[in-house]
C-alpha positions as CSV (number, residue, x, y, z in Angstrom):
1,X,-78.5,35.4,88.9
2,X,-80.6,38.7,90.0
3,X,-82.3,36.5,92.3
4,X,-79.3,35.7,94.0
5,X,-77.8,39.2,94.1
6,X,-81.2,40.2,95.6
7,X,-80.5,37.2,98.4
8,X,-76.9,38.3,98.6
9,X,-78.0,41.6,99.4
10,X,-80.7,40.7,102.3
11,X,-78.6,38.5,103.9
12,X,-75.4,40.6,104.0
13,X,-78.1,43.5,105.8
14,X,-79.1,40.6,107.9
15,X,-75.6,39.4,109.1
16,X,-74.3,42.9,109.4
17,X,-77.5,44.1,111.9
18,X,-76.6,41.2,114.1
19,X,-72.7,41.9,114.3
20,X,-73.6,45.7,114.9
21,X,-76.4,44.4,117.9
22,X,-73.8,42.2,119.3
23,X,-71.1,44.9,119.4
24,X,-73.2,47.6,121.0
25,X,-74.8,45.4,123.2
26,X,-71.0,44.3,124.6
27,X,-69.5,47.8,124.2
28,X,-72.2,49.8,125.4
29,X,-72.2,50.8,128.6
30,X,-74.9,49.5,131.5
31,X,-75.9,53.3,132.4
32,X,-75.9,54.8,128.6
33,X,-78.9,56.7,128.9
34,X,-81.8,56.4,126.4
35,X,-80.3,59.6,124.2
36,X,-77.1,57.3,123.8
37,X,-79.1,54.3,122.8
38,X,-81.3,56.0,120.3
39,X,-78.7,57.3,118.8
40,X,-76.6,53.9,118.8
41,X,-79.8,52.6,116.8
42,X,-79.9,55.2,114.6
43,X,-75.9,55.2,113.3
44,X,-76.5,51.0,113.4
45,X,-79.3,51.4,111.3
46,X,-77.7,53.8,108.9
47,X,-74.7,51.5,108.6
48,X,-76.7,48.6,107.8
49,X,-78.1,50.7,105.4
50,X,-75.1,51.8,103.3
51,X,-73.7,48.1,103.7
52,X,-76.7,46.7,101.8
53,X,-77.2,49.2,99.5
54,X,-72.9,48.8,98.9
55,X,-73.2,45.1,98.5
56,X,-76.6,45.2,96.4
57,X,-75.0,47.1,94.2
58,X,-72.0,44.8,93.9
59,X,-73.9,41.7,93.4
60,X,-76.2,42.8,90.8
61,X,-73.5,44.9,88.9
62,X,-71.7,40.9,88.8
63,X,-74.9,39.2,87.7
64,X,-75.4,42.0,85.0
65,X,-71.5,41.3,83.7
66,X,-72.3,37.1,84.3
67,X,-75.1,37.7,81.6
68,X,-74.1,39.8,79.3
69,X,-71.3,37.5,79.1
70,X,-73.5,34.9,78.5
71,X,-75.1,36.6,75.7
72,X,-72.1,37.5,73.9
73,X,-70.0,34.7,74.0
74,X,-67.5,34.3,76.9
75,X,-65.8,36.9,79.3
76,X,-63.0,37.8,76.8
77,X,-65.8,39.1,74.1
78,X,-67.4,40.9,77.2
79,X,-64.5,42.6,78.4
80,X,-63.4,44.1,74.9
81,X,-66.6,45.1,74.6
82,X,-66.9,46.7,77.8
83,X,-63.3,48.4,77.1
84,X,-64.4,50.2,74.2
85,X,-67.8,50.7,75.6
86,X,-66.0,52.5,78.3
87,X,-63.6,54.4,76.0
88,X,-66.4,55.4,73.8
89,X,-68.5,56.9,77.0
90,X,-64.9,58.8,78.2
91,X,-64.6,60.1,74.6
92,X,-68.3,61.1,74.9
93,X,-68.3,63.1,77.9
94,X,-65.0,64.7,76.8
95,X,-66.3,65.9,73.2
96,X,-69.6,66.8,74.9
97,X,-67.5,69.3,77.2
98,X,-65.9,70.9,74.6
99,X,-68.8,70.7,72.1
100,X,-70.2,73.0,74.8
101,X,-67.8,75.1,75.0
102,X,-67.2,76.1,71.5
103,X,-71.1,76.3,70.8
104,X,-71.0,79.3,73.7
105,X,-68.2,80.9,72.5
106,X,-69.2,80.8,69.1
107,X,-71.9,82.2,70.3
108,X,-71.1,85.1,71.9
109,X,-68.2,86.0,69.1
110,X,-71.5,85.9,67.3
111,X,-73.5,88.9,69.4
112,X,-70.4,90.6,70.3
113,X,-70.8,90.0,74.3
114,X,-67.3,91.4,74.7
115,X,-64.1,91.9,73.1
116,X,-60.5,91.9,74.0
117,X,-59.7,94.6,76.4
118,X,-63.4,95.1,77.6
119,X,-63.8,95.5,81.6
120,X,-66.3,92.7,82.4
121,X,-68.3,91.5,85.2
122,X,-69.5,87.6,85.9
123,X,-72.0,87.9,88.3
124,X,-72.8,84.1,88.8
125,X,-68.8,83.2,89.5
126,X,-68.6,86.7,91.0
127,X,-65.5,87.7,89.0
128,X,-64.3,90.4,87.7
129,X,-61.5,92.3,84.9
130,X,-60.0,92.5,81.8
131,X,-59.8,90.3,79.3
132,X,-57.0,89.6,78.2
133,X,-57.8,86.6,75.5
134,X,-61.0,85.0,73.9
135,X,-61.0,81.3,72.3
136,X,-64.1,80.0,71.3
137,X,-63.5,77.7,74.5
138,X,-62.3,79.8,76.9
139,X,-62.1,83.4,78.5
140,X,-59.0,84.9,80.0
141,X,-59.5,87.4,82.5
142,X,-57.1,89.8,84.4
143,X,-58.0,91.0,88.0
144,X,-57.2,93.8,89.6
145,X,-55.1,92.0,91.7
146,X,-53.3,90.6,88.8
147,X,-54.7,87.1,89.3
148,X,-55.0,85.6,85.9
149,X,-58.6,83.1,85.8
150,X,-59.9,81.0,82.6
151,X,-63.2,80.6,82.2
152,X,-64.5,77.8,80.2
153,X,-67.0,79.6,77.7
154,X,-70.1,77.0,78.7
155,X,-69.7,78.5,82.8
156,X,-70.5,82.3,81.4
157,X,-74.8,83.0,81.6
158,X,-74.7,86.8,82.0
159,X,-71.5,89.3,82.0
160,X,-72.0,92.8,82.6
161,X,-69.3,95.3,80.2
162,X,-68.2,98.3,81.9
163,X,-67.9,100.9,79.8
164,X,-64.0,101.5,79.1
165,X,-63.3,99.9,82.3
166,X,-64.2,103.1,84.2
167,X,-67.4,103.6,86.8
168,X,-68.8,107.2,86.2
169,X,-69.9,108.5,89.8
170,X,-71.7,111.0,91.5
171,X,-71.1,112.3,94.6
172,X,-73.7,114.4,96.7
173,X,-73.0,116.7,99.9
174,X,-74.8,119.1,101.5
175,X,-73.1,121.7,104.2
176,X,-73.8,124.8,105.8
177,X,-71.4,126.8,104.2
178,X,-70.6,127.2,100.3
179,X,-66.9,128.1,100.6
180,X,-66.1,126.1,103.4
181,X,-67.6,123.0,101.3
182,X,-65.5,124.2,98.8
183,X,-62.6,124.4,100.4
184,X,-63.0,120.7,101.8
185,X,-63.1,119.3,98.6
186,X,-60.3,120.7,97.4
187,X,-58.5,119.8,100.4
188,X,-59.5,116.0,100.0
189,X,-58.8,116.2,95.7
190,X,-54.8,116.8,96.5
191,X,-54.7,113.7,99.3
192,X,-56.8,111.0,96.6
193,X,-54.7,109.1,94.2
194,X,-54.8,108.8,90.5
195,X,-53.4,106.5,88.1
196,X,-54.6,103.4,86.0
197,X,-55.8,101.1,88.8
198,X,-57.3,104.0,91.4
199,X,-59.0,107.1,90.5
200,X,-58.7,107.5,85.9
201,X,-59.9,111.2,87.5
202,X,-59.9,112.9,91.0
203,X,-63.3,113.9,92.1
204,X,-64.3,118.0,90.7
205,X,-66.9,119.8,91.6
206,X,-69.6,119.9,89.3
207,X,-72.2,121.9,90.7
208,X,-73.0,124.1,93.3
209,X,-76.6,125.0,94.3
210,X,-77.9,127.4,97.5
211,X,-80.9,125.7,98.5
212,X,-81.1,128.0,101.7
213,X,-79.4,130.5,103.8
214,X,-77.7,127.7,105.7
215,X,-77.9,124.6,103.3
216,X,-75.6,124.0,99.8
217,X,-75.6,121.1,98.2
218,X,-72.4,120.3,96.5
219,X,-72.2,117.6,93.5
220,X,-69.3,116.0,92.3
221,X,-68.0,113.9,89.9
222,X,-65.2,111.3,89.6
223,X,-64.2,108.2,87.6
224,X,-62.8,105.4,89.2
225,X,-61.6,101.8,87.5
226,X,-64.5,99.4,87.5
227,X,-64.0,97.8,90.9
228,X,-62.6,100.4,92.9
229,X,-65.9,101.9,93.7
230,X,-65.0,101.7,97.3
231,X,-62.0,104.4,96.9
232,X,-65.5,106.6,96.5
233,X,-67.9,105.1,98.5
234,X,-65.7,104.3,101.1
235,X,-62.3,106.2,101.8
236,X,-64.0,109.8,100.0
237,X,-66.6,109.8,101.9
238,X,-64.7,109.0,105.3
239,X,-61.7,111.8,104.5
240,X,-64.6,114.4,103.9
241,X,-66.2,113.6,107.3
242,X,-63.0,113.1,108.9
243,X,-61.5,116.8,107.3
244,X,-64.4,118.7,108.0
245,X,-64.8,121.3,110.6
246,X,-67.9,120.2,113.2
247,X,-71.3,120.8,111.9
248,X,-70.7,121.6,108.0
249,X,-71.6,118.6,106.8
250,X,-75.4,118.1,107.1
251,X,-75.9,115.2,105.3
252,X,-73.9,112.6,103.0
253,X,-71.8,112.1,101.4
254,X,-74.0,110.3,98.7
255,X,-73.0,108.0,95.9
256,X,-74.5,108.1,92.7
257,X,-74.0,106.1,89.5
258,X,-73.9,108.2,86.8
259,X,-74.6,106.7,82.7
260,X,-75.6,108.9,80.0
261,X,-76.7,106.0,78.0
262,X,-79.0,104.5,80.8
263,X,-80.6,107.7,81.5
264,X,-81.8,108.4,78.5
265,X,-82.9,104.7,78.1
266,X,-84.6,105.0,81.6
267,X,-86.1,108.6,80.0
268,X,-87.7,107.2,77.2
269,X,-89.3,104.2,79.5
270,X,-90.7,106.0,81.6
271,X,-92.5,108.6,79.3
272,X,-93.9,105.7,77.8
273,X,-95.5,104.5,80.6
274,X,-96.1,107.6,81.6
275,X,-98.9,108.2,78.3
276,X,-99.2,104.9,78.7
277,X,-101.4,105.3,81.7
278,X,-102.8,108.1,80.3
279,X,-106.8,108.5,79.5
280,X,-107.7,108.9,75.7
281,X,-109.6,112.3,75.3
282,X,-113.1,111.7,74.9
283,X,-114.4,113.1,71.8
284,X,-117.4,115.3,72.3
């Protein structure tokens, strides 16, 4: 039987290359140029290719069936065999989804990854919002947009939580004069919106520093909901350029993020390395 099918399968590529020849050679025409021709060969080549492999498949996928029937008895054992065989493998690949799924979210219930309400980030599937509802098989998410998305649990490698949904930034600007940076700020604070989706904060002044006769720097700070980091990065900084008066601005504005928590974790690494690297005192 696999003898055959092997037969079945070279003489099928056989018949098939001589049909394709004949056709090109009658279709194509006498001034085709040697571009055309090659690439005639190379599509009739490929076609004999997928035919073969198509049929190959075919025959031996029969002689398989052909013998198994043999071995168990008749065709109507073999087909309620393959039947269940085949509902088994459904069942299978259906419980293995869903096994995988659970095992994750169990899983992260487990380590606390997130919680109900928690502004989150998937990197991998670049999506991001609330959640709005955690099974141990799925995520529910709510965008910005108001798009609702579920997640199977099993798709979710990394998430990043944002801090009660809010991005904590810094702004930097430096000008030539400290009241007229002043007064631009302010200026730009009564046009910015605020409200649940937009600024949780309009930008304030936190600082002030004279660095030299002609150069302030001015920091701010604002909180904007995670996602909306282009209301500061973006539309602030164009309104302050736009708004100010020609030559105040000297450089910026900057954008900084700004974490308590990852600044001291930062801290403490890097005075570690920094004694680290240091020499032991040689004893004398």
């Amino acid at each position: 039987l696999f003898a055959a099918a092997w037969l079945i399968s070279r003489s099928a590529a056989y018949v098939a290359r001589k049909v394709l020849s004949w056709h090109d050679r009658h279709t194509e025409a006498a001034a085709a140029t040697v571009d055309v021709r090659i690439a005639n060969v190379k599509r009739r080549e490929t076609t004999v290719a997928v035919i073969r492999a198509a049929i190959a498949y075919a025959a031996f996928a029969v002689a398989i069936i052909l013998s198994a029937a043999e071995l168990t008895g008749g065709l109507n054992k073999l087909t309620t065999l393959v039947g269940a065989s085949f509902l088994i493998i459904l069942a299978g690949f259906a419980v293995q989804r869903v096994l995988m799924d659970v095992i994750a979210g169990t899983m992260m219930f487990v380590e606390r990854w997130y919680a109900v309400g928690d502004s989150i980030a998937i990197p991998t599937l670049e999506l991001q919002g609330v959640v709005e509802d955690v099974s141990l098989r799925r995520t529910k998410l709510r965008t910005l947009d108001g798009e609702t998305i579920q997640v199977s649990n099993s798709q979710i490698p990394a998430v990043r939580v944002l801090p009660e949904g809010l991005k904590e930034l810094a702004i930097e600007l430096f000008v030539t004069d400290r009241e007229s940076g002043e007064n631009l700020v302010r200026a730009a604070q009564r046009i910015l919106p605020e409200g649940p989706t937009t600024f949780a904060r309009r930008p304030w002044i936190e600082e002030v520093n004279d660095l030299d006769e002609r150069l302030v720097r001015i920091r701010l700070r604002a909180s904007v909901v995670a996602g909306r980091e282009w209301l500061v990065d973006g539309f602030l900084s164009d309104l302050l350029k736009e708004r100010a008066d020609e030559g105040l601005i000297v450089h910026g504005p900057v954008m900084l993020t700004v974490d308590e928590q990852a600044a001291r974790s930062y801290a403490r690494a890097s005075s570690a390395t920094r004694w680290a690297g240091r020499p032991a005192p040689q004893q004398t």
